[in-house]
C-alpha positions in Angstrom: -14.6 -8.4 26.5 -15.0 -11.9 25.0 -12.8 -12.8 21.8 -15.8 -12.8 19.6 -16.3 -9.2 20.8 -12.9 -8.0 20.2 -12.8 -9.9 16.5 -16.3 -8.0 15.8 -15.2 -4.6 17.0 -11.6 -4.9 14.8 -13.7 -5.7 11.5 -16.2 -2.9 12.3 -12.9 -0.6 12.7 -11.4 -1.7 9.6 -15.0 -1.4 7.9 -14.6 2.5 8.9 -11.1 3.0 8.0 -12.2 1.8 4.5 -15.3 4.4 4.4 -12.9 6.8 5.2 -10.6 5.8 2.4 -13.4 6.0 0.0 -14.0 9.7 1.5 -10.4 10.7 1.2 -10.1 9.5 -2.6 -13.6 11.3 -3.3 -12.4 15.0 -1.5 -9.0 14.2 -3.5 -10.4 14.2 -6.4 -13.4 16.9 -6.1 -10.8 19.5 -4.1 -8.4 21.1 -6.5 -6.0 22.5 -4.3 -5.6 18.8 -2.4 -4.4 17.8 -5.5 -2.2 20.4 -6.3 -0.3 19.3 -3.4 0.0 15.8 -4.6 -1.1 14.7 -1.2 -1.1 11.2 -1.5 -5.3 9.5 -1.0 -4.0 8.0 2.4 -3.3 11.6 4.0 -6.4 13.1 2.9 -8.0 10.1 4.7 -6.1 10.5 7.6 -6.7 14.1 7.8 -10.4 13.4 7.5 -10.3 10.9 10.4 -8.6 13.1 12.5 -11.3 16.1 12.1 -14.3 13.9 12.5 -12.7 12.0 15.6 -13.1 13.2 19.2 -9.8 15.6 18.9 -11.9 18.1 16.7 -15.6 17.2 15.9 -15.8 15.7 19.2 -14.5 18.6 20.9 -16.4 21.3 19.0 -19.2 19.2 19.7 -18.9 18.9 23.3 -18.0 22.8 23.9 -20.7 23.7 21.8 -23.8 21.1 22.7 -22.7 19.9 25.8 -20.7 16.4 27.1 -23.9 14.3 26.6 -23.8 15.0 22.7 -24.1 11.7 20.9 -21.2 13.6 18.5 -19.3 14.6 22.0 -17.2 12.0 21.2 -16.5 12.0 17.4 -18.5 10.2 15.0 -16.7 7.1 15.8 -17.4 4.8 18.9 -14.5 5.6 21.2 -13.0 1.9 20.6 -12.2 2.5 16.8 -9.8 4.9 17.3 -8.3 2.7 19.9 -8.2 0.3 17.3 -7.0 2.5 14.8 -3.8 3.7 17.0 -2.5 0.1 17.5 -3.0 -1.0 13.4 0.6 1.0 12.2 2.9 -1.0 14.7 1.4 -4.5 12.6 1.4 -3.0 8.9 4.6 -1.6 8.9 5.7 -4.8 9.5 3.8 -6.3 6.7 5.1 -3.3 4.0 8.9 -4.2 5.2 8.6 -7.5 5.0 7.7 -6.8 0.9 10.3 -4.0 0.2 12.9 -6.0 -1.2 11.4 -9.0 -1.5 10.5 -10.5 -5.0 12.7 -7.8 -6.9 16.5 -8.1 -8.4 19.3 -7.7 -6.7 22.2 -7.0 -8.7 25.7 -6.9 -7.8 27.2 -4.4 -5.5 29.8 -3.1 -7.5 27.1 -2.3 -10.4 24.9 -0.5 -7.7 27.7 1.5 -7.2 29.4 2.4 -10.5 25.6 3.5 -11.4 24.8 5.4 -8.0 27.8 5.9 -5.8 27.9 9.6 -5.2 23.9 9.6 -5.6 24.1 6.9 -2.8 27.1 9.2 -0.4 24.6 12.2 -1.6 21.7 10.7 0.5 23.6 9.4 3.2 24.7 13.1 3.9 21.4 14.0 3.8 20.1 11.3 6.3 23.1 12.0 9.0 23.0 15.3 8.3 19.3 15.2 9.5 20.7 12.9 12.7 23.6 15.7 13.6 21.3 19.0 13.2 18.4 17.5 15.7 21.0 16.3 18.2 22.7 19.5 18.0 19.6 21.2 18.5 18.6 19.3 21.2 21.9 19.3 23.1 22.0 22.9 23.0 18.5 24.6 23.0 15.4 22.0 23.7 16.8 19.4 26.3 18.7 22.3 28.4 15.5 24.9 27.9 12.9 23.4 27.0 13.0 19.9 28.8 13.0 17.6 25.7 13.8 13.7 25.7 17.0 13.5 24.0 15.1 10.6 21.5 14.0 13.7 20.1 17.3 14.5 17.9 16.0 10.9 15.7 12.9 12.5 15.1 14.0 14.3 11.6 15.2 11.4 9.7 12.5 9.3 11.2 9.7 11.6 9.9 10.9 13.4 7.1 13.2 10.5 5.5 11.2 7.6 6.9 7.8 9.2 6.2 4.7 8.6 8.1 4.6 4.4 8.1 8.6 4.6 10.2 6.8 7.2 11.9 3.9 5.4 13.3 6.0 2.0 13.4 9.0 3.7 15.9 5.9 4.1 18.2 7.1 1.1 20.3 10.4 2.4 20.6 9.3 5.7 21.8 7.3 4.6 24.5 10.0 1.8 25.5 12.3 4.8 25.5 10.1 6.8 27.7 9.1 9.0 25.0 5.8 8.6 23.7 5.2 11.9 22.8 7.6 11.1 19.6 5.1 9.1 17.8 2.7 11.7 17.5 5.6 14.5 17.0 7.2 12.2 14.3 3.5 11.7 12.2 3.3 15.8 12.5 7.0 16.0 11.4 6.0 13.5 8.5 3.2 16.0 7.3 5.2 19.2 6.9 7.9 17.2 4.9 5.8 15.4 2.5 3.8 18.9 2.0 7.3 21.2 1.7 9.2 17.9 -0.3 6.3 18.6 -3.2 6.2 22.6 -2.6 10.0 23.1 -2.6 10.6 20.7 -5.2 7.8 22.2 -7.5 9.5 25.7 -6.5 12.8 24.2 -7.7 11.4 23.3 -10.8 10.0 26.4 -12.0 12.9 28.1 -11.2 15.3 26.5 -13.3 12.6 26.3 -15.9 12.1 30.1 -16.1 15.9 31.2 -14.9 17.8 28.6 -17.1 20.2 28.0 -14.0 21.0 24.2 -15.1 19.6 22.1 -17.9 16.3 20.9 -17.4 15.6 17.6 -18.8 11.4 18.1 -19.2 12.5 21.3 -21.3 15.0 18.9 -24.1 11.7 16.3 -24.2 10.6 18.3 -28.0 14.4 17.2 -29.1 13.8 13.2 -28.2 14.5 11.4 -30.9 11.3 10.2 -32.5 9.7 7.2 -31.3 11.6 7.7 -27.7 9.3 6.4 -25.1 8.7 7.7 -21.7 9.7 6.0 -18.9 7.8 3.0 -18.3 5.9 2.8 -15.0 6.6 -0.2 -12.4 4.6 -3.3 -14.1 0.6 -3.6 -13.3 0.1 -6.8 -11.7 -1.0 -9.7 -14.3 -3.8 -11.8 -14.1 -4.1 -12.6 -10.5 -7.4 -14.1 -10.0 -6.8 -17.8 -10.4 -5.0 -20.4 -8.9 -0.8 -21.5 -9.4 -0.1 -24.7 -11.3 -3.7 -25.8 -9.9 -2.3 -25.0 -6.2 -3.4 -21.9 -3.9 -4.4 -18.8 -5.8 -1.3 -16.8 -6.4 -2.6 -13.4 -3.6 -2.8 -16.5 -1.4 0.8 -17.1 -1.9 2.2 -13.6 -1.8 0.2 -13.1 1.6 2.2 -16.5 2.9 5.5 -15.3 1.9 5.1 -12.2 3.3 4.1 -14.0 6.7 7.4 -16.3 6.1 9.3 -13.2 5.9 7.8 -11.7 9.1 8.7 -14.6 10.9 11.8 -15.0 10.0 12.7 -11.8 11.3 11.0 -12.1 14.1 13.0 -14.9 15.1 16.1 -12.8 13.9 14.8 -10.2 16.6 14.3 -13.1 19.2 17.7 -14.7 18.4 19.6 -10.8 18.8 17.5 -10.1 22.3 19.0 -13.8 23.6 22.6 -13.3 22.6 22.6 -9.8 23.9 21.0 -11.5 27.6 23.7 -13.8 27.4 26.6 -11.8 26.5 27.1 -7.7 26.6 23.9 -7.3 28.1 24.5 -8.7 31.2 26.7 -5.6 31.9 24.2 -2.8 30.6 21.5 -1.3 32.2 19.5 -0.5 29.8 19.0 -3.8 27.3 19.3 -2.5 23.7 17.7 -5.5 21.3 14.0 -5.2 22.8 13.8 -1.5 21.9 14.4 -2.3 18.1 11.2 -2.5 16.5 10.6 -6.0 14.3 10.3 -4.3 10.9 13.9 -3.6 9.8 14.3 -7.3 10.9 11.4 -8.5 8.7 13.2 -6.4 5.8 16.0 -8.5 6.0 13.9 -11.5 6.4 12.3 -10.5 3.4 15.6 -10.8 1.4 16.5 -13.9 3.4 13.3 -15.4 1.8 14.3 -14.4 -1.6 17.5 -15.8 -2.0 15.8 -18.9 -0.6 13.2 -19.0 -3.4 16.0 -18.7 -5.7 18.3 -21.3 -5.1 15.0 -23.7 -4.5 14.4 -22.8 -7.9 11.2 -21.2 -6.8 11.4 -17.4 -7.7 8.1 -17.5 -10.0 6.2 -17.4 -6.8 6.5 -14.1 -6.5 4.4 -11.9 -8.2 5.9 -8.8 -7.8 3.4 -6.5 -9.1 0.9 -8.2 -7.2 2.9 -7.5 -3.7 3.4 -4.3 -4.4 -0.3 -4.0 -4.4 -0.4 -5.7 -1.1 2.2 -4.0 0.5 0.6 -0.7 -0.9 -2.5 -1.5 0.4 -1.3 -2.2 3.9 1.1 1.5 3.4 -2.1 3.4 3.0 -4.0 2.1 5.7 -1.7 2.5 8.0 -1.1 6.4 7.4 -4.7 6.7 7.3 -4.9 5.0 10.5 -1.8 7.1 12.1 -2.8 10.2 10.8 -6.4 9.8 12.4 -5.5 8.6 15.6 -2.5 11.6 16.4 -2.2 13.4 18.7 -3.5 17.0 18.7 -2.5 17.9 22.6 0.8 16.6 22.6 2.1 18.8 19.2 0.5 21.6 20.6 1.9 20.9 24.2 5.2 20.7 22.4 4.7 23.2 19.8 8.5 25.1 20.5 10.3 21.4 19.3 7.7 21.0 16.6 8.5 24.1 14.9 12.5 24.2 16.0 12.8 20.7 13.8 10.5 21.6 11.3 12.6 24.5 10.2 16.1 22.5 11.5 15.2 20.0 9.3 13.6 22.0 5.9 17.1 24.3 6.2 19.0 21.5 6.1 17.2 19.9 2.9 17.4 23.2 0.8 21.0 24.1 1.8 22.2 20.0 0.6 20.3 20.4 -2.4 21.4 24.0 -3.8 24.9 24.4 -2.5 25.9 20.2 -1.8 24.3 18.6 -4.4 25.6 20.2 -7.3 29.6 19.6 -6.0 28.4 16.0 -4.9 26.2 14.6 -7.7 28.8 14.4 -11.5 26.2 15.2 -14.2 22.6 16.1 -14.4 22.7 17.2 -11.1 19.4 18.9 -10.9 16.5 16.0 -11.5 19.2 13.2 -9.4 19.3 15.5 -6.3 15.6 16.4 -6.5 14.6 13.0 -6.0 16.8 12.5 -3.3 15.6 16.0 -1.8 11.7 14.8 -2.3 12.6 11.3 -0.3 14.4 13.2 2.3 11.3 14.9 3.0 8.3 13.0 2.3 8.3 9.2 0.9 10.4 7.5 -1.8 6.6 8.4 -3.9 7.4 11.9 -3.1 11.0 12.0 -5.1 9.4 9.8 -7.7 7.0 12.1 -8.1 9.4 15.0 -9.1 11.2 13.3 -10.8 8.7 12.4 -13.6 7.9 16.1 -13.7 11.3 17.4 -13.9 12.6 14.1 -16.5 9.6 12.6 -17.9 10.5 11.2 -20.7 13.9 9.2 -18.4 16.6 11.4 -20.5 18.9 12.0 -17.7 19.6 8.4 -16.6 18.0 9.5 -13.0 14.9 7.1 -12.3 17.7 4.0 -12.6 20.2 5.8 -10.3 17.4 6.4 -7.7 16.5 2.8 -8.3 20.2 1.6 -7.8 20.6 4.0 -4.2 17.7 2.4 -2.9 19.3 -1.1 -2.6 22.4 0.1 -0.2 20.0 3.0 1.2 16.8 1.6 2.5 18.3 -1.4 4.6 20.1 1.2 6.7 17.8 4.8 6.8 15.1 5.7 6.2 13.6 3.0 8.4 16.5 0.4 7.7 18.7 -0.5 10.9 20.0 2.7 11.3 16.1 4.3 12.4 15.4 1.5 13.5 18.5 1.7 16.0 18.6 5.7 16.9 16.3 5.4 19.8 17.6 2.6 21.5 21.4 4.1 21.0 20.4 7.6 21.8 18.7 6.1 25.0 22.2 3.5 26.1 24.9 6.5 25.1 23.1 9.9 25.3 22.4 13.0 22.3 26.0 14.1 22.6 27.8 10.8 21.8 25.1 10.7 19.0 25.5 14.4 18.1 29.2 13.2 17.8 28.8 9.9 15.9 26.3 10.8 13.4 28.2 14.3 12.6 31.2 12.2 11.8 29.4 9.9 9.7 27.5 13.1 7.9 31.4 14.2 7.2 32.6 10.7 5.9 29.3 10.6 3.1 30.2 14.4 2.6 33.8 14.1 1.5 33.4 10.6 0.3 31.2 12.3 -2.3 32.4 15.2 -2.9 36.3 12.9 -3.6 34.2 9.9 -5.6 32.5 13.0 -7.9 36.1 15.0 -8.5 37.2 11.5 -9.7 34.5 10.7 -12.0 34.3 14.2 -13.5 38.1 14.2 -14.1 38.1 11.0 -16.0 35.1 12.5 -18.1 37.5 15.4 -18.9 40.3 13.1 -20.0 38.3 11.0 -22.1 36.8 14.3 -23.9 40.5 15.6 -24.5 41.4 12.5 -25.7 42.5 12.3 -29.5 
């Protein structure tokens, strides 16, 4: 295949992954019970993909008109989704790259008097999915069922990483001798985001109709008058023109996010070199080219920040605008994922589907009932059910409940949540931690993990639970105080 050839056959693919976008917003919005789900557009197009590729049309098509059936093979040429399967590992790279680049960072010690037990709370939760798998796989699916011991990662990779860690571990996995977890990891992804909003919606209406705990979207008649809601994230600006009679400003944002994604690629390349030359001369297995580039990237991201600011050049980033971008690249590439998993490998490892599926949804309604409440000082309710609805789906997914539970912002919990994220998403949730788990798991084995990550679980457990005595006792004294 000439270059020409391949360039034509990727824009053709990206032509029909942007049909089927178009096809998953329209069922979204003509399908009521899709939208009672809050499935996000990109799923539905995924989904879509999926059934009209050659896993399910293709096959029905074949069994049921014979191998030489123009539809035998899906109704997309073979070499889409071909395409389609290698598009994640690149846009996950591109959404990192934008997480934290562009927005404030304040100081530490205000993230923390605002979110500290918020932040121990889901850092239980994340380690806490890390111990559970490993011990799961240390005692039941490595011993009886055969299973790769990268398999205790897949929870916090799928259900607190959501679909784009999901699809952008994929290189790991396969380095690791594990490729199966990619397409186990996307399925993982899909029963969390679906029971994050289902449990969370449950949650609701039963502290709405049982009076449990306060609920803040039941106080919203008392708001003082002329209380606003909760503003949303700004809308990008006017973007259509050019900077200062320079490059037009999407121009820009697309350049800084390249600038970011090289810097940490060269952070990647300049970790894989020390390691050659130092501690991985004595290893076997090497441990920097199984991390993936987009936790790297992350950080190159910030790098690129501060840089901007002390150049004096921070108004080149439009922030609304790259959110759009990133956003854009988020949603293509769980519509691409989605599409191109795999069918034969879930249901060829349908025991370790369902044993972390219900490992990992246990956990989430046992930290949110009985740890949350002892954990989280205040308003425990509408703080822990965003934490519960990242834990399982996407930070969207947590966002999303929250609104519904506080939507008028009365509780303080939407700047909390904002706060966590800064000393949460660098580490889980497809920070260096995820990125990391495979690559450990594969050099020191699922019981030194099982061991590692339990103690950690027990550190953010008590560290909480002490940190929340602390702050509700000095609320006490300062009621009793004359």
């Amino acid at each position: 295949m000439t270059l020409a050839e391949a360039a034509g056959k990727a824009a053709a693919s990206l032509v029909a992954l942007g049909l089927l976008m178009l096809a998953g917003e329209a069922l979204l919005g003509r399908v009521r019970a899709l939208r009672a789900l809050f499935l996000p557009a990109a799923v539905v197009s995924g989904g879509l993909g999926l059934l009209l590729g050659p896993q399910v049309l293709g096959a029905a098509a074949a069994s049921l008109l014979g191998a030489g059936h123009p539809l035998a093979g899906g109704l997309f040429p073979e070499w889409v989704p071909a395409f389609w399967a290698a598009l994640p590992k690149f846009l996950i790279t591109v959404v990192f790259a934008g997480l934290l680049l562009g927005g404030p960072i304040p100081p530490a010690r205000e993230v923390w008097r605002r979110s500290g037990p918020q932040i121990l709370h889901g850092y239980t939760l994340a380690f806490g999915q890390y111990a559970l798998a490993f011990l799961v796989v240390v005692l039941f699916l490595a011993p009886r069922l055969g299973v790769d011991p990268s398999a205790g990662a897949l929870i916090e990779i799928a259900f607190t990483g959501g679909h784009g860690t999901a699809a952008g571990m994929a290189p790991s996995f396969e380095l690791a001798g594990f490729p199966e977890g990619r397409d186990l990891a996307l399925g993982l992804a899909t029963v969390g985001i679906v029971a994050g909003v289902v449990l969370g919606t449950l949650y609701i209406n039963i502290a709405a109709r049982t009076g449990c705990v306060p609920l803040a979207c039941l106080e919203a008649a008392a708001a003082p008058e002329g209380e606003s809601a909760a503003p949303d994230e700004p809308v990008c600006g006017p973007a259509d023109g050019a900077q200062d009679g320079g490059a037009d400003i999407l121009t820009i944002q697309l350049a800084l996010l390249a600038l970011a994604v090289a810097v940490g690629w060269a952070l990647r390349e300049g970790l894989v070199l020390l390691e050659a030359r130092t501690w991985g001369a004595w290893t076997e297995t090497p441990l920097m080219p199984l991390v993936p580039l987009f936790p790297l990237a992350m950080i190159g991201g910030v790098g690129v920040q501060v840089a901007l600011a002390r150049l004096g050049l921070g108004g080149l980033v439009h922030r609304g605008l790259l959110h759009r971008v990133t956003g854009a690249a988020l949603d293509f590439l769980i519509a691409a994922a989605l599409a191109t998993v795999s069918l034969r490998v879930i249901g060829g490892h349908w025991e370790t589907f369902a044993v972390l599926s219900l490992t990992g949804l246990c956990w989430s309604v046992f930290a949110f009932w009985v740890i949350a409440p002892r954990m989280i000082p205040g308003r425990w309710f509408e703080r822990a059910l965003a934490d519960m609805g990242q834990s399982t789906g996407v930070v969207a997914t947590g966002l999303l409940l929250l609104r519904v539970a506080d939507p008028r912002n009365r509780t303080g919990a939407l700047e909390a949540f904002g706060c966590k994220q800064l000393l949460f998403e660098p580490f889980v949730g497809g920070g260096l931690v995820t990125a990391l788990s495979v690559p450990l798991t594969v050099q020191f084995g699922p019981r030194i993990m099982l061991l590692a990550t339990s103690a950690l679980t027990l550190a953010a457990l008590c560290g909480g639970l002490w940190l929340a005595r602390g702050i509700r006792r000095a609320a006490e004294t300062e009621r009793n105080a004359p």
